[in-house]
C-alpha positions in Angstrom: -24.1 -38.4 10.6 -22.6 -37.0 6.8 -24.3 -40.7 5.6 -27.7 -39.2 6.3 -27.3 -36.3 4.9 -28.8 -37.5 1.3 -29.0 -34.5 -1.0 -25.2 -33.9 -1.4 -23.5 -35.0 -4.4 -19.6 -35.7 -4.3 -17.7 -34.1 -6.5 -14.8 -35.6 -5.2 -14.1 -38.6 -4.3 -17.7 -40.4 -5.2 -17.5 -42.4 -1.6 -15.7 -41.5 1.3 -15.0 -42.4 4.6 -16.1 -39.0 6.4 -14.8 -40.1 10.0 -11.7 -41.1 8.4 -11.2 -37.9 6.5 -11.4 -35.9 9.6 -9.7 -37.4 11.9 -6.3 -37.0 9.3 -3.0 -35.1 11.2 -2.5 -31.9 10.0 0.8 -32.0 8.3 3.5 -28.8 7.5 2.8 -26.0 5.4 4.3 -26.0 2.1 5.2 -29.9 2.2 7.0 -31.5 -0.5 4.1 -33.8 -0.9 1.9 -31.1 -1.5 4.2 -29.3 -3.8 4.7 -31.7 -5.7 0.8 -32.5 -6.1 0.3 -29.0 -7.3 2.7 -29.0 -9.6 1.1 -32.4 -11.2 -2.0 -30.5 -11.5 -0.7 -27.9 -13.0 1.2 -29.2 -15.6 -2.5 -31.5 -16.7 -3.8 -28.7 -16.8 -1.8 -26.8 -19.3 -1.4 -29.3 -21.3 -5.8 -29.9 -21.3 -7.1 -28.4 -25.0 -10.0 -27.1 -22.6 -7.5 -24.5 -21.3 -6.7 -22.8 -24.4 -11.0 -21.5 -24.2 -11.0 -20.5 -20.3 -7.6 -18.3 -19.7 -8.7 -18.5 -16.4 -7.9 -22.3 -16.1 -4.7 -21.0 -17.6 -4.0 -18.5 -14.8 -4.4 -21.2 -12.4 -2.4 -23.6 -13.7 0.4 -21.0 -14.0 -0.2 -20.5 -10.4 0.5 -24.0 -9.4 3.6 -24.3 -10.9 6.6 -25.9 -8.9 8.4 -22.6 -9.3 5.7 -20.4 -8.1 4.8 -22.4 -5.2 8.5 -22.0 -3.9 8.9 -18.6 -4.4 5.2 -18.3 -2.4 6.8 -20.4 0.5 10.4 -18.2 0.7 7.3 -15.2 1.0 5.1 -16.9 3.5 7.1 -19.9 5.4 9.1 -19.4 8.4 11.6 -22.4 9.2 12.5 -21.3 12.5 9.2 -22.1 13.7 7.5 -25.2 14.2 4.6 -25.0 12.1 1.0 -27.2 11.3 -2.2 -26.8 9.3 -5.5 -26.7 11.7 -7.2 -29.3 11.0 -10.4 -29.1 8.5 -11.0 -26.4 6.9 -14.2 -26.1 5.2 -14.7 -23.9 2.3 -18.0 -22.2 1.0 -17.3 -20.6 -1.9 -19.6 -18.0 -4.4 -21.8 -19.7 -7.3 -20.8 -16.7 -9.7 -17.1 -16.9 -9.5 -16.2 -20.2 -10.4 -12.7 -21.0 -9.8 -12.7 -19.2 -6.2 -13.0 -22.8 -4.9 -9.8 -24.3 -6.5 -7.8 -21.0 -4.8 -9.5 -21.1 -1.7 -8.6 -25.2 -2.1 -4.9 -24.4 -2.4 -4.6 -22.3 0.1 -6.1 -24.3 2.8 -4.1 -27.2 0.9 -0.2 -25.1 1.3 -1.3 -24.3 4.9 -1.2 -28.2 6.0 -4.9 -28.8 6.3 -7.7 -31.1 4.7 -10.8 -29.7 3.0 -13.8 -29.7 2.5 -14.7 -27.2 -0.1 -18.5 -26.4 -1.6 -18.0 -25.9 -4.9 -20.6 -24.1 -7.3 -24.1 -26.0 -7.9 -24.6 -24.4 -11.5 -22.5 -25.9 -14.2 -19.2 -24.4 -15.2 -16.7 -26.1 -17.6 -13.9 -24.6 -16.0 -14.7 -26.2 -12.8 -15.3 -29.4 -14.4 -12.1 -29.3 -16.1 -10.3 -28.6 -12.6 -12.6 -31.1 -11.2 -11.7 -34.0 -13.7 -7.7 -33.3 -13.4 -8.3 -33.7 -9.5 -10.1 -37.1 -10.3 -7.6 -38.1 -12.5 -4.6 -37.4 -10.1 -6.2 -39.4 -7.2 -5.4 -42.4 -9.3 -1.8 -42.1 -9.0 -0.5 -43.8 -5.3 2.6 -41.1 -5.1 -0.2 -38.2 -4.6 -2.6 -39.8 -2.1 -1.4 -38.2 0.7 -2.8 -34.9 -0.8 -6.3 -36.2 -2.6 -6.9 -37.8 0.2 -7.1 -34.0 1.9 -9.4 -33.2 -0.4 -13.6 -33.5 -0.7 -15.7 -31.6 -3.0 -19.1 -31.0 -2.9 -21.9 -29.9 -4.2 -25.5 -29.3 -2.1 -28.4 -26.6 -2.4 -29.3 -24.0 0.4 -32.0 -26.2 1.5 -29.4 -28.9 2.8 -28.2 -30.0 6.4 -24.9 -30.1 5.1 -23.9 -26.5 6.1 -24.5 -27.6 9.6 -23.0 -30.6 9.8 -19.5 -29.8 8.1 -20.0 -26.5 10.3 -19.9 -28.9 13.2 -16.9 -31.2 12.7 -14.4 -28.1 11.4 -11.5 -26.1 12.7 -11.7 -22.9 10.1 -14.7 -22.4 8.1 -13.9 -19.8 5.1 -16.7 -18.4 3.8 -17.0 -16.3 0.6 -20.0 -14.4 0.0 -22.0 -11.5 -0.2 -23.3 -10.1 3.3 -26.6 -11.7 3.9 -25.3 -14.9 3.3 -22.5 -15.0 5.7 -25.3 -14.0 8.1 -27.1 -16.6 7.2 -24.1 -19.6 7.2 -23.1 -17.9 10.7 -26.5 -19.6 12.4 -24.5 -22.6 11.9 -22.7 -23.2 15.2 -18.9 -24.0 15.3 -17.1 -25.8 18.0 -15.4 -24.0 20.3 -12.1 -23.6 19.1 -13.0 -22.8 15.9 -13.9 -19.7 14.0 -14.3 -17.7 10.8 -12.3 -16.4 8.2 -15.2 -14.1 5.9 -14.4 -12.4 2.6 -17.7 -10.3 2.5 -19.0 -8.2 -0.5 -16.7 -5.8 -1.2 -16.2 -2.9 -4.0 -13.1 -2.2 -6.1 -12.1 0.5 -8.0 -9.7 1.9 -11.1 -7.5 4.7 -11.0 -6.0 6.4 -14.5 -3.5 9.0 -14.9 -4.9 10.4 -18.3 -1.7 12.7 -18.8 0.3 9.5 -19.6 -2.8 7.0 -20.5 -3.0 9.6 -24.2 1.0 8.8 -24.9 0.2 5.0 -24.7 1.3 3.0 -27.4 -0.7 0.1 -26.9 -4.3 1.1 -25.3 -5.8 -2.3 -26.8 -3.2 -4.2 -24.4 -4.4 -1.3 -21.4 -8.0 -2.3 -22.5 -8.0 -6.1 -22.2 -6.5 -6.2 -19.0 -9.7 -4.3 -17.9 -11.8 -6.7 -19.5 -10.0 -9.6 -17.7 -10.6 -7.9 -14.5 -14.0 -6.8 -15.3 -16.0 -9.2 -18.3 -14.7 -12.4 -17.4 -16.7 -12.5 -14.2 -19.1 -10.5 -15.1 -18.5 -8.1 -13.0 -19.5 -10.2 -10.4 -15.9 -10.7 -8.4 -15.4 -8.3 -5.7 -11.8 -7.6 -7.3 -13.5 -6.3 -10.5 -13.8 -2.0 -10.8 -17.1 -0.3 -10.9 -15.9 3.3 -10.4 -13.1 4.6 -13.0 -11.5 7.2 -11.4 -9.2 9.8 -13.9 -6.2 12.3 -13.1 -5.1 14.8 -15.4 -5.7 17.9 -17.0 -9.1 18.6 -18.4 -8.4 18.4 -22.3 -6.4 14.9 -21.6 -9.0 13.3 -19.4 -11.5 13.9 -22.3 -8.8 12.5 -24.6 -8.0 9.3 -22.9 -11.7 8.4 -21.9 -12.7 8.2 -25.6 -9.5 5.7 -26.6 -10.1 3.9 -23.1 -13.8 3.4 -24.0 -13.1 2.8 -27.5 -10.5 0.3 -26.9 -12.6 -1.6 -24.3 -15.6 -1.3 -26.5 -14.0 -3.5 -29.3 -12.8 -5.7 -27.1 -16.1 -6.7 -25.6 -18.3 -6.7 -28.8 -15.6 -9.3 -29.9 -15.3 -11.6 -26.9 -18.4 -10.8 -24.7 -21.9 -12.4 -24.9 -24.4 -10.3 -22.8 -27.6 -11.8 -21.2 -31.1 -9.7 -22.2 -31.8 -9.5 -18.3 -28.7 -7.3 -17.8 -29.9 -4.5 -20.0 -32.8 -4.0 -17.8 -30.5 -4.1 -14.6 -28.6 -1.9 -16.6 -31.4 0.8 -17.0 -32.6 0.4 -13.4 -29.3 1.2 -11.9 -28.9 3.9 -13.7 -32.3 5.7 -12.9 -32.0 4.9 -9.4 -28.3 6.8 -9.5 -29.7 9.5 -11.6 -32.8 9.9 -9.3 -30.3 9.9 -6.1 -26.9 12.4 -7.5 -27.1 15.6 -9.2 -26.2 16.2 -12.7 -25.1 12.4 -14.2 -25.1 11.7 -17.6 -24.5 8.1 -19.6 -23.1 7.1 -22.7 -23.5 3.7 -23.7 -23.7 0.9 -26.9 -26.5 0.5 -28.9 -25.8 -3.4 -27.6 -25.8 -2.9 -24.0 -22.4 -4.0 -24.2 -21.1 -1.1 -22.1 -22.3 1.4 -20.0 -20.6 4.8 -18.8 -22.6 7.0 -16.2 -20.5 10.5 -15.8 -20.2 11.7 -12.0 -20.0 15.5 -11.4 -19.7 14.7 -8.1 -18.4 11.5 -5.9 -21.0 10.5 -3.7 -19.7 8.6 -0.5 -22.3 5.6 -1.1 -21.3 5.1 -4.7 -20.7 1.5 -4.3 -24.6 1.3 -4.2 -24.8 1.5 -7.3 -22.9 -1.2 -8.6 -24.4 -3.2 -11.6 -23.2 -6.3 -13.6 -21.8 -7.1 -17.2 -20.1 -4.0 -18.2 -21.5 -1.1 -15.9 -19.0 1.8 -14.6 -19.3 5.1 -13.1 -16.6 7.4 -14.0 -15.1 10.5 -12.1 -12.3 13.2 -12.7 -10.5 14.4 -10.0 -8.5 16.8 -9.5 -5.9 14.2 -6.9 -5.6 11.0 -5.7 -6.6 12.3 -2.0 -9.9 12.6 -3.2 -10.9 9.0 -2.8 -10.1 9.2 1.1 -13.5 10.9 1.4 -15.3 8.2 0.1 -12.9 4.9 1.1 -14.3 2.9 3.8 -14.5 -1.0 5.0 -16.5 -2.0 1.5 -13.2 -1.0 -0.6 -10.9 -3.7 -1.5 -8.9 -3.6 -4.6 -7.3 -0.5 -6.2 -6.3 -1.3 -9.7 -4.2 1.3 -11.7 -2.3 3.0 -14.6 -0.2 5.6 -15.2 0.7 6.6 -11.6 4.0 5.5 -9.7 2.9 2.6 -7.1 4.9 3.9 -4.3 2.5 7.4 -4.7 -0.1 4.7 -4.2 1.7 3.7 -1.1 2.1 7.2 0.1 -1.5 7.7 -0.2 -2.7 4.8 1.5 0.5 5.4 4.4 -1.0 9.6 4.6 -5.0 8.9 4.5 -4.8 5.3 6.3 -8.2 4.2 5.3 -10.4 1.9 6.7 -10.6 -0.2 3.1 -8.1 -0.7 0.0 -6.7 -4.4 0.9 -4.7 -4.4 -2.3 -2.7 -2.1 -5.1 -2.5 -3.6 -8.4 -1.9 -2.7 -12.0 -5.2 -2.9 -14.4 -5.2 -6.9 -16.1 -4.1 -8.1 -12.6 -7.0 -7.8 -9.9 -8.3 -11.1 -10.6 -4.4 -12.3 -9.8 -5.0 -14.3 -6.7 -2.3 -14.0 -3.5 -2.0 -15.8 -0.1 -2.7 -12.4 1.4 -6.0 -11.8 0.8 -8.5 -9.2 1.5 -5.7 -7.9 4.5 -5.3 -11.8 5.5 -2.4 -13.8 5.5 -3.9 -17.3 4.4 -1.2 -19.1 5.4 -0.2 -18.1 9.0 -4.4 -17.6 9.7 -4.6 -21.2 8.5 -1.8 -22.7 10.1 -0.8 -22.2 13.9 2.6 -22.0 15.6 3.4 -23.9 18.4 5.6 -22.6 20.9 8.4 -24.2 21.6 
């Protein structure tokens, strides 16, 4: 029973009545009541003084809007079918991207379903803020029906509570890096039940320096690749580690210094480094430089950034990913390049300079086994229903046949 389970602490609400909680009817995806609960949220959000320090708080909020949730539900809902969340969904979510649990929340929210989400054990003020507006909302009777969908918790590996929620759920969602969905997966489901996994992945950044040397504003180019990159550290599976360039030789050199550059100022500005990171820093770099031929690095006297130079691109570069401002960089000579080195680990593909439907053509021609997504650089970290190739809404939800 969830009441001997002792080392949990409830985010939200402080006391609940677990047997209650799960034993609530789905209800439709995209309801009005839940509509209309996100777009509360949002607006006491954007109105908080808290959001004007955390953009990402921001981004959410904008996410939530009445507006946006509509034009999410002419994308994703179907009225000619009759349609109703699974049950519980319980959410694990990372420690080192903090708002993942109010998106994974939302979607499992919009798909008709109540929730139990783990939310990160190590302080965040973003999550407290989105924490406090979810307290606050609960105390207003016209959005019950949707706090009442809703627990948050917090627990450390050591805990029971894995298993248990494991054991009353109909779609556990775990997101996490591969050892640990191994690990959560010794936690039995019931029968009908299953996984939806968003694993470790690796992302990447693709540059057309022929038109990146005409651009007019390469500080704007540059701080959407810190958003996608130093906000999280790094750390989100959407954020690049490999920069990959197009264009002639002379322009490649030429837009790498006002990329870098621009980045550079950015980050000194805005970016607080942790003195552990320079050492991860160095030992990434010796162990690429022990394992590829012919690599070279320029950096900052701060640490702040780090460039290693590939003369080659090595199929297992994603093993050497490192935190906190750490990219390899490669020229080459097309696009079709990357299809040698592409495989499940690949998720994002940010870009500039290159037409998105060549983007298309490439994926359409090579048909990789990775790339889940094509976006512009400054919008990676964007989230979408579809997800890492899933559609969170019909995977959530199930169709009855009628």
């Amino acid at each position: 029973m969830l009441k001997n389970i002792n080392d949990i602490e409830y985010v939200f609400p402080k006391a609940i009545d677990f047997e209650k909680f799960i034993a609530m009817s789905p209800v439709e995806p995209f309801s009005e009541d839940c509509i209309a609960y996100l777009d509360a949220l949002s607006k006491l959000l954007l109105k908080n003084p808290d959001t004007k320090k955390y953009p990402e708080i921001a981004t959410f909020g904008f996410f939530c809007r009445k507006s946006n949730i509509l034009q999410l539900k002419k994308k994703h809902f179907n009225e000619n079918y009759l349609s109703l969340g699974r049950g519980i969904i319980f959410h694990i979510t990372p420690s080192n991207v903090p708002l993942n649990f109010a998106y994974s929340l939302i979607s499992g929210l919009l798909s008709g379903n109540s929730n139990i989400v783990r939310i990160p054990s190590h302080f965040f003020e973003p999550v407290e803020v989105i924490c406090n507006a979810i307290n606050k909302l609960s105390l207003e009777k016209n959005y019950l029906p949707v706090s009442s969908r809703i627990l948050l918790v917090r627990y450390n590996r050591q805990s029971t509570a894995t298993e248990y929620f494991s054991s009353k759920c109909d779609v556990r969602i775990i997101w996490g890096g591969d050892s640990t969905i191994k690990e959560i997966r010794r936690n039995a489901l019931p029968p009908r039940s299953f996984d939806v996994t968003f694993a470790d992945r690796y992302s990447i950044c693709v540059i057309n320096a022929d038109n990146f040397i005409f651009e007019k504003m390469p500080d704007q180019i540059a701080t959407g690749f810190y958003n996608d990159t130093y906000l999280f550290d790094q750390n989100a599976c959407t954020s690049p580690h490999l920069v990959v360039w197009l264009g002639s030789e002379d322009n490649v050199q030429a837009a790498k210094k006002l990329f870098w550059d621009s980045l550079y100022k950015i980050v000194k500005t805005r970016y607080n480094i942790q003195p552990i990171t320079a050492i991860d820093k160095l030992t990434t770099f010796y162990n690429q430089a022990a394992q590829l031929k012919n690599v070279s690095r320029t950096g900052t006297p701060d640490n702040l950034l780090w460039i290693v130079t590939l003369n080659e691109l090595p199929k297992n570069i994603e093993a050497f990913r490192c935190s906190s401002g750490f990219f390899s960089e490669y020229h080459a000579s097309s696009i079709s390049e990357l299809s040698e080195i592409i495989d499940r680990k690949y998720q994002t593909l940010s870009y500039y300079g290159i037409e998105k439907e060549e983007l298309v053509k490439f994926i359409s021609q090579t048909k990789p086994l990775g790339i889940d997504r094509i976006t512009p650089i400054g919008k990676t970290t964007v989230f979408s229903l579809i997800w890492d190739g899933f559609n969170l809404i019909e995977v959530l939800s199930r169709k009855i046949d009628t």
